[in-house]
C-alpha positions in Angstrom: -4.2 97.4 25.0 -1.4 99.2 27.2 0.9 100.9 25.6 4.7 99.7 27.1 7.7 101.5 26.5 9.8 99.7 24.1 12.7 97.1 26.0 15.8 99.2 26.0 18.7 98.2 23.1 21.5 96.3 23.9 23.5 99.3 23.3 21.4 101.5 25.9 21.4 98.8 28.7 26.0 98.8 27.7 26.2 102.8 28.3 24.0 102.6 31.5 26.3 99.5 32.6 29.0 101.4 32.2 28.0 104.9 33.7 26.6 102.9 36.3 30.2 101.4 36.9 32.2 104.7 36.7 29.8 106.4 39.2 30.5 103.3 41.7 34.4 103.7 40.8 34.0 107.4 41.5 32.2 106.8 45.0 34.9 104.6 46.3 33.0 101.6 45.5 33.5 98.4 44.4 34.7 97.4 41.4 31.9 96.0 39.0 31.1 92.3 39.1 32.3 91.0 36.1 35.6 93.1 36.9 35.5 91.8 40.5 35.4 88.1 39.0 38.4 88.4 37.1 40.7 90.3 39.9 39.4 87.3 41.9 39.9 84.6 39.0 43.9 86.3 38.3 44.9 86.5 42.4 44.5 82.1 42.5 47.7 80.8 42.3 48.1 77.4 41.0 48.4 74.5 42.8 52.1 73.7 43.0 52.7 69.7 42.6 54.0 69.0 45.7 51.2 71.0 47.8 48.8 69.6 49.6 46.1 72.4 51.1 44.7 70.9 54.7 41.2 70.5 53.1 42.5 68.4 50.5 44.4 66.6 52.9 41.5 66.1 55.4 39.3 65.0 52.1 41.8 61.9 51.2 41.9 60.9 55.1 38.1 60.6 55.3 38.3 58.8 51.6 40.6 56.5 53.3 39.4 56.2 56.5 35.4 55.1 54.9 37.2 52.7 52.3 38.8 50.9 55.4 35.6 51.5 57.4 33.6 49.7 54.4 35.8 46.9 53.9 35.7 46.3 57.8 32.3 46.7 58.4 31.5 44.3 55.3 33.9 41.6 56.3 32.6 41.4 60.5 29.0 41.6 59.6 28.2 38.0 59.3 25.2 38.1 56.8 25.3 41.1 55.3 22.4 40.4 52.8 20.0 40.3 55.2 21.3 43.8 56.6 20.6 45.6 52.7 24.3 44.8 51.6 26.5 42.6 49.5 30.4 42.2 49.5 30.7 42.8 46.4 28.8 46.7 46.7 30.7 47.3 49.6 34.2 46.1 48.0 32.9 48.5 45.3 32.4 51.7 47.3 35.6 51.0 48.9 37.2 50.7 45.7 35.6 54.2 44.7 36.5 56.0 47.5 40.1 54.6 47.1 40.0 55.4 43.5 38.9 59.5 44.7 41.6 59.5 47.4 44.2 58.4 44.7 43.0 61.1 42.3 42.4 64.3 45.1 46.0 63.2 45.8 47.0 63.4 42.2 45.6 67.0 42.0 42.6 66.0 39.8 39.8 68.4 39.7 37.1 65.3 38.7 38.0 63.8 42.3 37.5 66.6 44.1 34.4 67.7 42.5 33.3 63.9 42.9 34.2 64.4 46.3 32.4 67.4 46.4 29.1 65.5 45.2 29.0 63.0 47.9 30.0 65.5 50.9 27.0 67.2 49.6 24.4 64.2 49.3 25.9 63.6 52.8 25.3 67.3 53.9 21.3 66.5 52.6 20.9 63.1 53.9 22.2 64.2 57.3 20.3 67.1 57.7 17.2 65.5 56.6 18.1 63.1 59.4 18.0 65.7 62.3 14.2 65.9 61.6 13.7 62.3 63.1 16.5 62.2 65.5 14.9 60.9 68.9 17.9 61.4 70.8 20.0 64.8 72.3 23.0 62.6 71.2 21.5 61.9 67.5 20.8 65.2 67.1 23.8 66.3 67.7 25.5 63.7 66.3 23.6 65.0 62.9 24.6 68.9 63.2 28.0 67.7 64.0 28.3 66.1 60.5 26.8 68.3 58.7 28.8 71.2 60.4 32.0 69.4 59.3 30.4 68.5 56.1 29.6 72.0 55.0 33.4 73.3 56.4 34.8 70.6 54.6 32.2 71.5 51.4 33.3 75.2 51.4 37.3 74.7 51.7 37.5 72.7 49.0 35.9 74.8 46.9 39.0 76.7 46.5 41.3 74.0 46.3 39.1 73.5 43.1 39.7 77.3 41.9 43.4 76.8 42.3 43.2 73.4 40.3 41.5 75.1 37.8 43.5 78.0 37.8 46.5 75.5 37.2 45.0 73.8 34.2 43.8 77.2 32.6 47.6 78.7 32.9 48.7 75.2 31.0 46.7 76.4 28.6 47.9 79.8 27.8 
């Protein structure tokens, strides 16, 4: 049997935090994380009602753009069923997308994080596409999506730190 120091208390592990934090202040470091998080968290201003941030605006065109895209491609396909589809799932995906359109322009967080969640599956499916493209143009086609995709993905990330930071100050 090996004999291990003991774990260090919670108290021990507080005081090295914190010399460990006033030696990084005193070298012209950076602040420590969790105080980084909050200077961070306090800078995001609100999202003002009538301001709409390009990524959210580029968001509720492509929600717009695939609802109409749905409900056109559904209505010229001339048996759909024997495609995969139905009219009544693609009426319902158009109906969704309008719904998330509606609510990203509303300012509502669950839209954009909805949104989020499908750029995302998108981002994955896509990707996983570019292993069997056969074409140059698929290919590309692919990285081109999920270039957009992931620029899209990353912008609106702090649209949804401003949104929050406009419900947590209706909270105070």
């Amino acid at each position: 049997m090996t004999d291990r120091p003991a774990p260090p208390s919670t108290r021990e592990r507080d005081d090295r935090t914190a010399q460990a934090d006033r030696t990084s202040q005193r070298r012209g470091g950076r602040p420590p994380r969790g105080q980084r998080e909050a200077q961070i968290r306090d800078a995001l201003r609100p999202l003002r009602d009538d301001e709409q941030p390009t990524a959210l605006v580029v968001a509720i065109v492509v929600c717009v753009v695939l609802a109409i895209a749905v409900i056109a491609g559904a209505a010229s396909v001339h048996d759909l069923s024997r495609h995969g589809g139905s009219l009544p799932g693609a009426a319902l995906l158009a109906v969704v997308l309008a719904l998330l359109a509606q609510g990203m322009y509303r300012h509502r967080y669950w839209a954009v994080l909805s949104f989020e969640a499908l750029l995302a599956f998108q981002i994955i499916v896509t990707s996983l596409a570019l292993v069997v493209a056969s074409t140059i143009l698929a290919a590309a086609i692919c990285l081109l999506s999920v270039g957009l995709g992931g620029w899209l993905f990353w912008k609106l990330v702090r649209v949804m730190g401003r949104l929050q930071a406009g419900e947590r100050e209706g909270l105070r």
